[in-house]
N, C-alpha and C positions, 0 to 999 in steps of 0.2 A: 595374642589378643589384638594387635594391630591389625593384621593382616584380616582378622572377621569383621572387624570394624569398615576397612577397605571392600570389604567383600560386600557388604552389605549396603554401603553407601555406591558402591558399582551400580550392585541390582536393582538399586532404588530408585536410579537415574531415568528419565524419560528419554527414549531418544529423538534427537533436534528432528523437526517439522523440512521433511524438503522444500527449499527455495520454489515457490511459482514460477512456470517455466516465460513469465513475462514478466519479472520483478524488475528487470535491469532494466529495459522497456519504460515502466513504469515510474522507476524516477526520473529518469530525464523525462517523461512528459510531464510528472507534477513539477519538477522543479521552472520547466518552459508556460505551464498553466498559469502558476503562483507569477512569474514576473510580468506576464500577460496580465493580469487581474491587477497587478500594482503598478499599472505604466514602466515595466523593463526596469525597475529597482534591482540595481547590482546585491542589496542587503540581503537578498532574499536565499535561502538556505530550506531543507528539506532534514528530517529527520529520518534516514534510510534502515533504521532501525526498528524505525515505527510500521514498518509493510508489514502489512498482513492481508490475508483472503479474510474478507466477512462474510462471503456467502455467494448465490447467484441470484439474477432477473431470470425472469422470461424476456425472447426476442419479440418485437412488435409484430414477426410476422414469421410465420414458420412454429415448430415445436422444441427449437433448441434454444438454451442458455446461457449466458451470458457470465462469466467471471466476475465478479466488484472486489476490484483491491482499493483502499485504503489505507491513505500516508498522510505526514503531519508534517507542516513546514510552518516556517515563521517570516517577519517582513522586521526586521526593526523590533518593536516592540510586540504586534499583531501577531498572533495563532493561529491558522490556516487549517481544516479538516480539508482532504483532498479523496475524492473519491473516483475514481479510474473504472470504466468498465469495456473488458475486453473479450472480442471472441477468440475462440484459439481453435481455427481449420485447421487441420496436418502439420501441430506443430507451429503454424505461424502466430505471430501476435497483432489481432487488429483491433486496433482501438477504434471502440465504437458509440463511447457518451465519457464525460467527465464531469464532474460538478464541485467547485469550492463554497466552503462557506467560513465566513470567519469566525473565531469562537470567542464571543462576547455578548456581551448582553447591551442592547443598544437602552432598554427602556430604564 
């Protein structure tokens, strides 16, 4: 009975999402963005767990695409949404926009 049990929770499994081939890339720019944005606060930390691809852009010019990855980092107390977007020619990773915003409600 075990081993069906085993069996079944095997097949049930989803297999993990390959790594984006610019994730590593990707944190150290949020991590260098966030202490940019906070005047070079040593506090400032990255959740490298939180990467993920949300999707693509269009390029301003041309017909191709754009990657947007998306990480989370903190300051202290502060929440950081970090948005990265990069082109990937031949394998290479070039960063091409980024944008933070912090997650609070100012009003």
């Amino acid at each position: 009975m075990p081993s069906i049990l085993l069996a079944a929770a095997v097949a049930g499994a989803t297999p993990a999402t390959p790594a984006h081939p610019c994730a590593a890339e990707a944190r150290t720019q949020a991590l260098k963005l966030l202490r940019f944005h906070n005047d070079g606060d040593n506090r400032a930390t990255i959740d490298p767990a939180s990467l993920r691809k949300i999707g693509t852009v269009a390029s301003l010019v041309g017909k191709r695409r754009f990657d947007v990855l998306e990480i989370w980092g903190s300051v202290y107390k502060g929440e950081y949404r970090m948005r990265l977007i990069y082109a990937n020619p031949a394998g290479m990773c070039v960063l091409m926009g980024q944008e933070i915003l912090e997650h609070s409600d100012p009003y």
